[in-house]
C-alpha positions as CSV (number, residue, x, y, z in Angstrom):
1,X,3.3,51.7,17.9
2,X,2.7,53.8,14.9
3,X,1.6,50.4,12.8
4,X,-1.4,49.9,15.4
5,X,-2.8,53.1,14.4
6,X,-5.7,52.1,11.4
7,X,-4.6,55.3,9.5
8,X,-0.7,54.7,9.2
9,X,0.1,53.7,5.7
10,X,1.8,50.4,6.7
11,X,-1.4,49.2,8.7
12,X,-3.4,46.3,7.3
13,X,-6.7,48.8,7.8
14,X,-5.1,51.7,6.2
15,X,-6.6,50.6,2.7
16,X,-10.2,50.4,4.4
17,X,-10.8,53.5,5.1
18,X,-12.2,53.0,8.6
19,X,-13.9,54.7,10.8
20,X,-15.5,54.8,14.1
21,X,-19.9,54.1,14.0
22,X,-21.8,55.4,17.1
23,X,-21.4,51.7,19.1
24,X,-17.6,52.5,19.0
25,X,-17.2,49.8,16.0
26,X,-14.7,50.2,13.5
27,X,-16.4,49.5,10.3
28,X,-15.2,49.9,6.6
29,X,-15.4,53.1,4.7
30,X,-15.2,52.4,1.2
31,X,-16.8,54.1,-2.2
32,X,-20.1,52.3,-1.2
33,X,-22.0,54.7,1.3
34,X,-24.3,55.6,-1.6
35,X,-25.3,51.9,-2.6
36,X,-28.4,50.4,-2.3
37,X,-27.0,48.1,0.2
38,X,-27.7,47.1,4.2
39,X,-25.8,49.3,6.5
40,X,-23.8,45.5,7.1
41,X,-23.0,44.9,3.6
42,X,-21.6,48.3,3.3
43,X,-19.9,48.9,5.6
44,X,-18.8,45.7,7.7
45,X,-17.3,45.6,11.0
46,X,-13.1,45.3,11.1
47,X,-12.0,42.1,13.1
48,X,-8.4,40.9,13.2
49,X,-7.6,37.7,12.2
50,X,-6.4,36.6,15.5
51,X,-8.5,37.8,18.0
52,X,-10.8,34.9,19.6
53,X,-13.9,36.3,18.2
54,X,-13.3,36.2,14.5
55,X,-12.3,32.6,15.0
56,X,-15.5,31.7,16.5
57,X,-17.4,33.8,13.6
58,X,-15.4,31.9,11.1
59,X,-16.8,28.5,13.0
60,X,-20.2,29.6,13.1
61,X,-20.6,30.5,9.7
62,X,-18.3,27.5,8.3
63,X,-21.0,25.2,10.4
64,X,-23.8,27.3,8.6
65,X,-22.2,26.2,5.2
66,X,-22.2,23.0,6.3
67,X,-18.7,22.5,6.3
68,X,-18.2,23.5,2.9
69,X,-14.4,25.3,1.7
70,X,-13.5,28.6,2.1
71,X,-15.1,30.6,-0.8
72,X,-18.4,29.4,0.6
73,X,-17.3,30.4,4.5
74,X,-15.7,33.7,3.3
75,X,-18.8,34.5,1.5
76,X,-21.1,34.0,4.6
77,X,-19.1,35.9,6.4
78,X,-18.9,39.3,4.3
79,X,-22.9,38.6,3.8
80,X,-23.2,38.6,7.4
81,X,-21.3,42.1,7.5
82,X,-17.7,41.0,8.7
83,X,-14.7,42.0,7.3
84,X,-11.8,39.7,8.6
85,X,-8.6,41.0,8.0
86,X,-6.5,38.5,6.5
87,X,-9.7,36.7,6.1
88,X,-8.6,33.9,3.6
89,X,-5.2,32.8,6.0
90,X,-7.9,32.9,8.7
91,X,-10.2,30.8,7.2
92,X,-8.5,28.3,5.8
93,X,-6.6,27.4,9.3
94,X,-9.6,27.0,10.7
95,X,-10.9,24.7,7.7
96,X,-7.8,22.8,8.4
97,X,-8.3,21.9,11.5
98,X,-12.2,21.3,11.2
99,X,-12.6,17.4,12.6
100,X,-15.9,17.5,10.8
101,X,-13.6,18.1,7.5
102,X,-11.2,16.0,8.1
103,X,-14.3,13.0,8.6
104,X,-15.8,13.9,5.6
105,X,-12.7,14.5,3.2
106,X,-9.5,14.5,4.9
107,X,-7.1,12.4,3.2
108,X,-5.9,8.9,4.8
109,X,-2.5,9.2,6.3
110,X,1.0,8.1,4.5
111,X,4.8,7.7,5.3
112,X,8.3,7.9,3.6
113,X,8.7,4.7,1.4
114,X,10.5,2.6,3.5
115,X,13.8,0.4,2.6
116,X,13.7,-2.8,1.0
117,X,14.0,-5.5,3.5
118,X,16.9,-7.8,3.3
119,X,15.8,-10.6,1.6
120,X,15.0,-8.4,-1.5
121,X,18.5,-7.6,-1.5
122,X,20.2,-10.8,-0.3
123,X,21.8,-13.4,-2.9
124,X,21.1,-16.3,-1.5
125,X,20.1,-19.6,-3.6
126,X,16.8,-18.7,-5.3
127,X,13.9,-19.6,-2.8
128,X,15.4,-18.9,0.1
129,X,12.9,-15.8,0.7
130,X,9.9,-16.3,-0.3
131,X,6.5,-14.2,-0.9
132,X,3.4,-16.1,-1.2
133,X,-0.2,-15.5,-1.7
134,X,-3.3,-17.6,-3.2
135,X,-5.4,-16.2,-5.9
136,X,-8.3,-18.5,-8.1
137,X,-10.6,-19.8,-8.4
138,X,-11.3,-21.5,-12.0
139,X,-13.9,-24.2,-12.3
140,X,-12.6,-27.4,-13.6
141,X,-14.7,-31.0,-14.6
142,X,-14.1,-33.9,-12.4
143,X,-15.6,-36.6,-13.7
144,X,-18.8,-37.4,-16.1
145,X,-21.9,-38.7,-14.5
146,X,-25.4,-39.2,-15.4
147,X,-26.7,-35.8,-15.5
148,X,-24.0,-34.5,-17.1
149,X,-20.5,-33.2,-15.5
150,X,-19.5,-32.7,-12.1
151,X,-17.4,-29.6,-11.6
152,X,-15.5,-28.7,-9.0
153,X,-13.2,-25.8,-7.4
154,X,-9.2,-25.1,-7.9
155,X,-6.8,-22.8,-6.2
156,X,-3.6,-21.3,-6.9
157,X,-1.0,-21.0,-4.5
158,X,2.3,-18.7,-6.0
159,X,5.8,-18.7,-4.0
160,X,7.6,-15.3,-5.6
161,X,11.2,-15.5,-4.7
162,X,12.2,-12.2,-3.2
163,X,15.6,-12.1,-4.6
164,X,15.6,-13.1,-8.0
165,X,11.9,-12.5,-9.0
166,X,11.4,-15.9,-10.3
167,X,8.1,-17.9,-9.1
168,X,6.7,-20.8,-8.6
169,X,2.6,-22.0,-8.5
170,X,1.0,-24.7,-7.0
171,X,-2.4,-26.0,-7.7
172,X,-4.7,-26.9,-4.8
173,X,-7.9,-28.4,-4.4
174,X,-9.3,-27.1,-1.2
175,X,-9.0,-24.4,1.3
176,X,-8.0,-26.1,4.4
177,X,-5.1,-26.5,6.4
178,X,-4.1,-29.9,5.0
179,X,-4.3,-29.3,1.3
180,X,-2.1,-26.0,1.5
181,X,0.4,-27.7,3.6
182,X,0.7,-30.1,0.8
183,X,1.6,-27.1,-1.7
184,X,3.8,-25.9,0.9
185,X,5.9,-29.5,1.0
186,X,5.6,-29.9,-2.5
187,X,7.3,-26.8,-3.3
188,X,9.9,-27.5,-0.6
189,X,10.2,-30.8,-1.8
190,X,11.3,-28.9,-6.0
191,X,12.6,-25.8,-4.7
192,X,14.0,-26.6,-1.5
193,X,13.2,-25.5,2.1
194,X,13.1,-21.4,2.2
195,X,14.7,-19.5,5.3
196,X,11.7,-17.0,5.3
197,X,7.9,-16.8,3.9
198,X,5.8,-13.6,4.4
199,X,2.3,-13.2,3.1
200,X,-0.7,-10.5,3.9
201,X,-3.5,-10.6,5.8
202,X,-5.6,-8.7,2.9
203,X,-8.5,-9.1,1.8
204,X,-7.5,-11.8,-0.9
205,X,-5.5,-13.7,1.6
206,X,-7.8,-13.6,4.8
207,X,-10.7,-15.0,2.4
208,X,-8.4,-17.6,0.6
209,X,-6.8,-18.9,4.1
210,X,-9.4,-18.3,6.9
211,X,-9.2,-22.0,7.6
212,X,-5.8,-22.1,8.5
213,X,-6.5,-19.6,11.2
214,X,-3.7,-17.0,10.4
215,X,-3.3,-14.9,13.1
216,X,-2.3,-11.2,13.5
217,X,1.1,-12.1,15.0
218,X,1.9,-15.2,13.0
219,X,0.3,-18.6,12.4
220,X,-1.2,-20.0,15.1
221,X,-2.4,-23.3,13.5
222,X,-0.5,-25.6,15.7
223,X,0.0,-28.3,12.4
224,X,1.6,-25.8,10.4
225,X,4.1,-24.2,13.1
226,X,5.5,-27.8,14.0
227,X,5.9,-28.1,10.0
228,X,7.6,-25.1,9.6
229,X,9.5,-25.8,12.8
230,X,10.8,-29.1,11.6
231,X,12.0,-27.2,8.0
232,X,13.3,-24.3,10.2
233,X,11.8,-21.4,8.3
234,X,10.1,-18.3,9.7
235,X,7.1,-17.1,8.3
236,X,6.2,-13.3,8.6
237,X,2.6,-11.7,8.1
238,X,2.0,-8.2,6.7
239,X,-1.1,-6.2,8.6
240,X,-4.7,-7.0,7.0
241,X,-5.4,-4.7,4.0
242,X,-1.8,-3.6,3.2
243,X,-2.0,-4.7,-0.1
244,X,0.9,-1.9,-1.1
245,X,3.2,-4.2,1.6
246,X,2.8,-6.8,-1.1
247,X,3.7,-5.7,-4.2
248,X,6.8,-8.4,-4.4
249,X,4.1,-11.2,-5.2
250,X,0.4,-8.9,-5.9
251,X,2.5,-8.2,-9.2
252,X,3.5,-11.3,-10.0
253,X,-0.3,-12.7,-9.6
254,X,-1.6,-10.1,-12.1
255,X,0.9,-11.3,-14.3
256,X,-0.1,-14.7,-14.5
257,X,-3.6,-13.8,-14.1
258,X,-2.9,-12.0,-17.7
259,X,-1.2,-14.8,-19.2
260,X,-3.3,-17.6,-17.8
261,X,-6.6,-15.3,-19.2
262,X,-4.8,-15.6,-22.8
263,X,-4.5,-19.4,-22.2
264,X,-8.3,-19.6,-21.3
265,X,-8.8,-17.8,-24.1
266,X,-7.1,-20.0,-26.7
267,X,-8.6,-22.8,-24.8
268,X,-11.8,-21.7,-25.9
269,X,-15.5,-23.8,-25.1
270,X,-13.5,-27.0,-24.3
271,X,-13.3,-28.1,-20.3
272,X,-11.3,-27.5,-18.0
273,X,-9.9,-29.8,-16.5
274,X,-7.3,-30.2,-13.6
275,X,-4.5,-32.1,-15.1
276,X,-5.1,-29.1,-17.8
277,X,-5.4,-26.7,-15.6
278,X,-2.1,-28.2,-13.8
279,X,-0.2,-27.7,-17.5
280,X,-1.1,-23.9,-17.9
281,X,0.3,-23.1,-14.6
282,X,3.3,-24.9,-15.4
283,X,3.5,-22.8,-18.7
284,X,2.4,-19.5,-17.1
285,X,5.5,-20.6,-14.8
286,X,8.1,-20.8,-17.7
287,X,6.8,-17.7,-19.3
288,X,7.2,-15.2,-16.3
289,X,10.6,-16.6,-15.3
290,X,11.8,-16.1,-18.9
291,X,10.8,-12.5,-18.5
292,X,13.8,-10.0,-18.8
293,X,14.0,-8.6,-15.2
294,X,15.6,-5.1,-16.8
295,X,15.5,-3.6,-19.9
296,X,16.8,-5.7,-23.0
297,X,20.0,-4.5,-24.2
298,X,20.3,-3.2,-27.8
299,X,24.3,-4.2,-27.5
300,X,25.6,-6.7,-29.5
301,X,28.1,-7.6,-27.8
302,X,25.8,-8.3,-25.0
303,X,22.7,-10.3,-26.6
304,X,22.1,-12.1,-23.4
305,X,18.7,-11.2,-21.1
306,X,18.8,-11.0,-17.9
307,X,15.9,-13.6,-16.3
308,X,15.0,-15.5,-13.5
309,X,15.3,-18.7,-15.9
310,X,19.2,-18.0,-16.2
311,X,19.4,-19.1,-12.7
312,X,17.0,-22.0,-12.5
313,X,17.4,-23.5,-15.6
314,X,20.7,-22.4,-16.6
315,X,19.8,-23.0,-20.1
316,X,19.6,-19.6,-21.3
317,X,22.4,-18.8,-24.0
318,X,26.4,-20.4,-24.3
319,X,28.5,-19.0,-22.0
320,X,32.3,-19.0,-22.7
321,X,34.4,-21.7,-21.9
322,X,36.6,-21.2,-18.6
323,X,40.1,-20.5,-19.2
324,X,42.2,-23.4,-18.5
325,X,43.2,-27.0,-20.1
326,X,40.7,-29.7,-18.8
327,X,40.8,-33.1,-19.3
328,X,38.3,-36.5,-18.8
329,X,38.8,-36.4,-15.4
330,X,38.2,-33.1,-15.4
331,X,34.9,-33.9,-16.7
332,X,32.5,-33.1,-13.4
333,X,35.2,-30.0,-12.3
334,X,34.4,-28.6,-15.4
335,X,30.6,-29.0,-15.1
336,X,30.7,-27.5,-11.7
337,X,33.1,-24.6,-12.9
338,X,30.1,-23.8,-15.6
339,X,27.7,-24.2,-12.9
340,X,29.4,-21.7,-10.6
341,X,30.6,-19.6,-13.8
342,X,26.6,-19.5,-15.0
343,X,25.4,-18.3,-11.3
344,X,28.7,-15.6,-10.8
345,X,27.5,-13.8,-14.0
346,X,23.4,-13.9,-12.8
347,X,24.4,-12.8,-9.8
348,X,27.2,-10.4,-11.1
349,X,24.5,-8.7,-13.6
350,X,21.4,-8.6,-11.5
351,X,23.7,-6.4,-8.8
352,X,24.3,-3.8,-12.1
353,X,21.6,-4.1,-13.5
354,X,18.4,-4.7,-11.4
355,X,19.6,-3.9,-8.1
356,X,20.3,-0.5,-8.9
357,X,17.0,-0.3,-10.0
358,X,15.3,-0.1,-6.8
359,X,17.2,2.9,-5.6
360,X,14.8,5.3,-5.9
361,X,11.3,6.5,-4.2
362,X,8.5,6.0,-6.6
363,X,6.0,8.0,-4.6
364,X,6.1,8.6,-1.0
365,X,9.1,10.2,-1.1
366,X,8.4,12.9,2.0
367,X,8.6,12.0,6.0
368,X,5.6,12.7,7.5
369,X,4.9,13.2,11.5
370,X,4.1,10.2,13.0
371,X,1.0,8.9,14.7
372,X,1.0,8.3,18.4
373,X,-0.7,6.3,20.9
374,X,-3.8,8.2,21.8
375,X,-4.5,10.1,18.3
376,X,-8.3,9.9,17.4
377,X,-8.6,8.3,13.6
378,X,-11.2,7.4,11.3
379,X,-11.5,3.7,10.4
380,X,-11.6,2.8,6.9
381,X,-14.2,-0.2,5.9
382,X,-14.1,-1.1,2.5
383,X,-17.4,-2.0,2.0
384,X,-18.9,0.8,4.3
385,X,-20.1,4.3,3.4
386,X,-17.5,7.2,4.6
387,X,-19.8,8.5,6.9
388,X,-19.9,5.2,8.4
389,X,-16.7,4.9,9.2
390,X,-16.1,3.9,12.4
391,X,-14.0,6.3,15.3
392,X,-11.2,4.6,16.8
393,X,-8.5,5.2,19.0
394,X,-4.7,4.3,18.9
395,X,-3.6,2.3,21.5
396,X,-0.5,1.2,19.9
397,X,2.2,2.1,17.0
398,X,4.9,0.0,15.3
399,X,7.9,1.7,14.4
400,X,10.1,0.4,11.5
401,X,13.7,0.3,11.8
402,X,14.0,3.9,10.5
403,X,11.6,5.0,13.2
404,X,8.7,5.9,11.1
405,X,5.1,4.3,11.7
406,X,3.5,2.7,9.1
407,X,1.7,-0.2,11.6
408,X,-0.8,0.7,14.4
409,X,-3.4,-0.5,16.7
410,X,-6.7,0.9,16.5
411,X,-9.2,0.4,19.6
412,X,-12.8,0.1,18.3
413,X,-16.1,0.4,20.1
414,X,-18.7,-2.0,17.8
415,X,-22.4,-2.9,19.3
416,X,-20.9,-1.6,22.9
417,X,-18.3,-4.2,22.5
418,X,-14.4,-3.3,22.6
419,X,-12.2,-4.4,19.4
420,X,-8.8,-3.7,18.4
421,X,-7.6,-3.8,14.6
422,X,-3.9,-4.0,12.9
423,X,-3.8,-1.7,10.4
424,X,-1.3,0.1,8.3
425,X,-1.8,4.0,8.6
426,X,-2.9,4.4,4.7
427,X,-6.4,2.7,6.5
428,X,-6.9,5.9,8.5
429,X,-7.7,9.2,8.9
430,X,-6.7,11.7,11.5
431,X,-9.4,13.4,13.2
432,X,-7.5,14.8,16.6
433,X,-3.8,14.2,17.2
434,X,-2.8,14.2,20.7
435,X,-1.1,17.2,21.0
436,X,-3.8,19.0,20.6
437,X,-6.1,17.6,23.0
């Protein structure tokens, strides 16, 4: 064809001026032939983009850089007296798919936001799905003795109701298994038994609860299934270091972390003590479920703020009086008419007003190609270096009920030894997909 010929206007070499050197090597002509330049810098040899040669230049000379971007590869290149047609596309493709790039700054992998789970949409009695988590410590004084105070340790557990956003915090005195099962009957014993919990397996969580031996899967500590059992509720775990799966109930501990901090603050030098310590939760309690759960109306005909505390305490505002004539033996019909009346309009308003809220995709608002079984990815460690990051290999993916991955199992090898992670894919980085091995 007339294109393939260098010297036809529409060919990519036509602007080069090429010609023909004595090895049979087309080189560049250019305005430079009088410069005090190398024969290579000159005039550089013409390579197309595509042919198998120029990609092996471009790796050699990327490796030379040591695996710096394309300005530095390009540069190398033309030094080294090629001239790659189409040299930038070229380049960069290859950058792309560098596994020694990816490793050093590839970017961990992410999925399309996925839909809210049923029980954040669900209007069920408040508590019925449950998020919780443990956060703490704070130091508090025991009891006086010779050499001053004793001081001990005290935890936080928080139950976030999926729903309606209100919460609810126990205070425990120990880690084990026998102390948090006592938070968890004493808020079933106030709140009543819940349908569902889920918690994470984060960082936070794993260190809080590591002696109630929470498992991947589920709970395996035999005391607490036979509990939960008996109350017939299911209890859900999120991967390890999925923190972003949490946000129902992370949010709602940095909000009482804020206002408990402000207590602490007002307390001042005086001690803490448990039965004090005990109060401010109670208080940080009231204050986030008095919290407007949308933005406050500047109507006047509708004063009223939506809150969790309209629900529970049903003490927020006079609402109109039914219509209908009512009597003294109407007296407990009435009262449960108000009740029900009360929880129609919560219920009625948090479907206009807050539900609609979550429509939309924050961030992650673009599908992505899955990971698949066999895809070579780089293992984040928190507290490692990124060159230390271990290699692992996906041996197994979790699809979510749209199809997209956001779970996976990562096969390790540590010290010769074999181990396999759960982790969601914003832990990783692709290195080699399968398709292309």
């Amino acid at each position: 064809m007339e294109k393939d010929n260098p010297m036809h206007k529409q060919s990519p070499f036509y602007k080069l001026s090429p010609f023909m050197d004595s090895n049979k090597l087309l080189r560049v002509g250019g305005r430079l032939t009088r410069a005090q330049l190398t024969t290579n810098e000159k005039h550089p040899v013409i390579i197309p983009s595509k042919h198998h040669v120029s990609q092996l230049i471009i790796r050699h000379f990327h490796a030379q850089v040591h695996h710096q971007g394309r300005h530095f590869t390009e540069g190398a290149i033309r030094a080294a007296g090629f001239w790659i047609v189409g040299g930038k596309r070229a380049v960069s493709a290859v950058i792309f798919r560098c596994v020694t790039c990816r490793r050093l700054r590839g970017k961990r992998q992410e999925q399309v936001m996925s839909d809210l789970p049923e029980d954040r949409m669900n209007t069920d009695p408040p508590f019925t799905c449950v998020g919780l988590d443990i956060f703490g410590p704070w130091t508090v004084t025991t009891r006086k003795t010779r050499g001053g105070q004793a001081e001990s340790k005290r935890w936080a557990v928080i139950f976030v109701c999926m729903s309606t956003r209100a919460i609810h915090i126990e205070v425990i005195e120990s880690m084990d298994t026998s102390s948090f099962i006592n938070s968890l009957r004493r808020f079933f014993a106030l709140r009543g038994a819940a349908k569902l919990l889920r918690s994470d397996c984060g960082t936070n969580f794993v260190s809080a609860c590591r002696e109630l031996q929470i498992s991947k899967l589920g709970c395996h500590n035999k005391e607490i299934n036979n509990y939960l059992e008996d109350s017939g509720c299911q209890w859900l775990f999120n991967p390890p270091h999925a923190s972003h799966m949490a946000g129902s109930w992370e949010r709602m501990i940095g909000v009482s972390r804020r206002i408990l901090d402000a207590m602490l603050l007002h307390h001042g030098n005086a001690k803490l003590t448990h039965e004090v310590l005990v109060t401010f939760m109670a208080e940080v309690t009231a204050i986030v479920n008095a919290r407007p759960l949308t933005a406050v109306s500047t109507d006047p005909e509708h004063p009223e703020i939506l809150t969790p505390a309209m629900l529970l305490t049903q003490k927020v505002g006079v609402p109109p009086v039914p219509p209908g004539q009512f009597d003294n033996h109407d007296l407990f019909r009435a009262q449960w008419r108000r009740v029900q009346y009360l929880a129609n309009v919560f219920w009625g308003r948090w479907k206009r007003e807050y539900l609609s809220g979550l429509q939309h995709r924050r961030k992650w608002m673009t599908p992505k190609p899955n990971l698949q079984v066999g895809d070579v990815v780089l293992l984040k460690e928190g507290q490692e270096k990124r060159n230390d990051w271990p290699l692992g290999l996906i041996t197994k993916t979790f699809p979510s009920k749209d199809d997209m991955v956001r779970k996976i199992e990562v096969k390790v090898i540590r010290n010769g030894e074999k181990r396999l992670y759960l982790r969601p894919i914003s832990e990783v980085v692709l290195l080699v997909s399968r398709d292309c091995t």
